[in-house]
C-alpha positions as CSV (number, residue, x, y, z in Angstrom):
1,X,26.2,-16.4,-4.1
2,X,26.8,-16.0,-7.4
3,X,26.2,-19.4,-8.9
4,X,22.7,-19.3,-7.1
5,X,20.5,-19.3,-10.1
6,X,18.2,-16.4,-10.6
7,X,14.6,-16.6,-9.9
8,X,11.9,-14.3,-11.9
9,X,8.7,-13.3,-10.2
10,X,6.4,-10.4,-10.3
11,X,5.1,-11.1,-7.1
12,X,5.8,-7.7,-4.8
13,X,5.9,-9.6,-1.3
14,X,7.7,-12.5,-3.0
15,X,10.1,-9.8,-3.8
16,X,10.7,-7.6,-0.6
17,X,10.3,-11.3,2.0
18,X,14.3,-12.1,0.2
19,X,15.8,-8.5,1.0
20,X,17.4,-7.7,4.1
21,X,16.6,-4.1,5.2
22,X,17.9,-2.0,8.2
23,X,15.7,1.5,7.4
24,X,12.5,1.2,9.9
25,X,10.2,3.0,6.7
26,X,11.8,0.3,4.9
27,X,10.4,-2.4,7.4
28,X,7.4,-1.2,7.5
29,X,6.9,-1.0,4.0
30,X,7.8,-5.0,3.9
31,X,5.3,-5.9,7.0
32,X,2.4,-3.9,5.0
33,X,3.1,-6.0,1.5
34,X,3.3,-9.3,4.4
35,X,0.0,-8.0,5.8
36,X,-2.2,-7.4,2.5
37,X,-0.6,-10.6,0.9
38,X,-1.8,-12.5,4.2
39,X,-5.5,-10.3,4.5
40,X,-6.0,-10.5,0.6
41,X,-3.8,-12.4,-1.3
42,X,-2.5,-10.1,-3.9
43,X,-2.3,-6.3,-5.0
44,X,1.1,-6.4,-3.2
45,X,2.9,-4.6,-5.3
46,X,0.4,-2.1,-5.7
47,X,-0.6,-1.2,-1.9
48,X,3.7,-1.3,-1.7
49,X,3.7,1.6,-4.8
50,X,0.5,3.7,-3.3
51,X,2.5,3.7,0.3
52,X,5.7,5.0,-1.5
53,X,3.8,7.6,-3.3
54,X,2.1,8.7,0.1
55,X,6.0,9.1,1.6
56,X,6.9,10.9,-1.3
57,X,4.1,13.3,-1.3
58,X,4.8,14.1,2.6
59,X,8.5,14.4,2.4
60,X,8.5,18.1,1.2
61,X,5.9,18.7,3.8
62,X,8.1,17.1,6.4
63,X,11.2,19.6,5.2
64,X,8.6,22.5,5.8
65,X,8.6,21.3,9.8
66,X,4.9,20.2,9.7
67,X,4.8,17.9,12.2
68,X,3.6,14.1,11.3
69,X,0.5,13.8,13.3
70,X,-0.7,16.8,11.3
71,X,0.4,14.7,7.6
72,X,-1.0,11.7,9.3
73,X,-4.4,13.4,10.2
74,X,-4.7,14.8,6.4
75,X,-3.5,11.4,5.3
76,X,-7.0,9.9,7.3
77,X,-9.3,13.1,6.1
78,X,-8.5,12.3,2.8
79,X,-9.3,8.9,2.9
80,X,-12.7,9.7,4.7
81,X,-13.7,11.8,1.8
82,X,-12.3,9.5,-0.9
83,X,-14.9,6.5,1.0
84,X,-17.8,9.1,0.8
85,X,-17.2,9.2,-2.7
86,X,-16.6,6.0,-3.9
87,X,-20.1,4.9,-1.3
88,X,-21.9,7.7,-3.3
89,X,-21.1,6.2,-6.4
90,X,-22.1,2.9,-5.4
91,X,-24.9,1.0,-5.7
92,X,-26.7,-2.9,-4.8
93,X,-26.0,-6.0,-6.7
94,X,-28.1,-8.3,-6.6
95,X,-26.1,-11.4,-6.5
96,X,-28.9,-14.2,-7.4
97,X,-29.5,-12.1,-10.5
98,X,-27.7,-14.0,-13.5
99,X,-29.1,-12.1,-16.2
100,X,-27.4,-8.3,-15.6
């Protein structure tokens, strides 16, 4: 309605819960900001902009007839090696210690 008086948020899930979508992607992309608000709380926007740049990045591989299992499987591979990395950068914290 038009006299419905606007409403200004920068929260992602706040966002996608007031649009009505019919495109299953589309759906999906709205249950994963509903399921990261829910597990964590925030960073909605941002898992919603990472998952669009992951569609985006597979679409021209699509068009080349790879199948999706295959994007999906490189998709997981990558995230493997990206956990390797970020546990070989790691290191403890010690959480009793107030002075570091």
């Amino acid at each position: 309605d038009a006299w419905d008086p606007a409403v200004m948020t920068n929260d992602g899930h706040a966002i996608l819960r007031e649009i009505d979508v019919k495109h299953p992607a589309a759906k999906s992309m709205i249950e994963l900001s509903r399921a990261q608000d829910e597990e964590v709380g925030d960073g909605t926007t941002s898992v919603i902009i990472q998952a669009g740049e992951m569609l985006y990045v597979a679409e021209p591989i699509l068009e080349r007839k790879i199948h999706p299992t295959v994007i999906t499987q490189a998709y997981f591979k990558a995230l493997k090696s990206a956990v390797a990395h970020a546990e070989s950068m790691s290191f403890p914290v010690n959480l009793d210690d107030n002075d570091t």
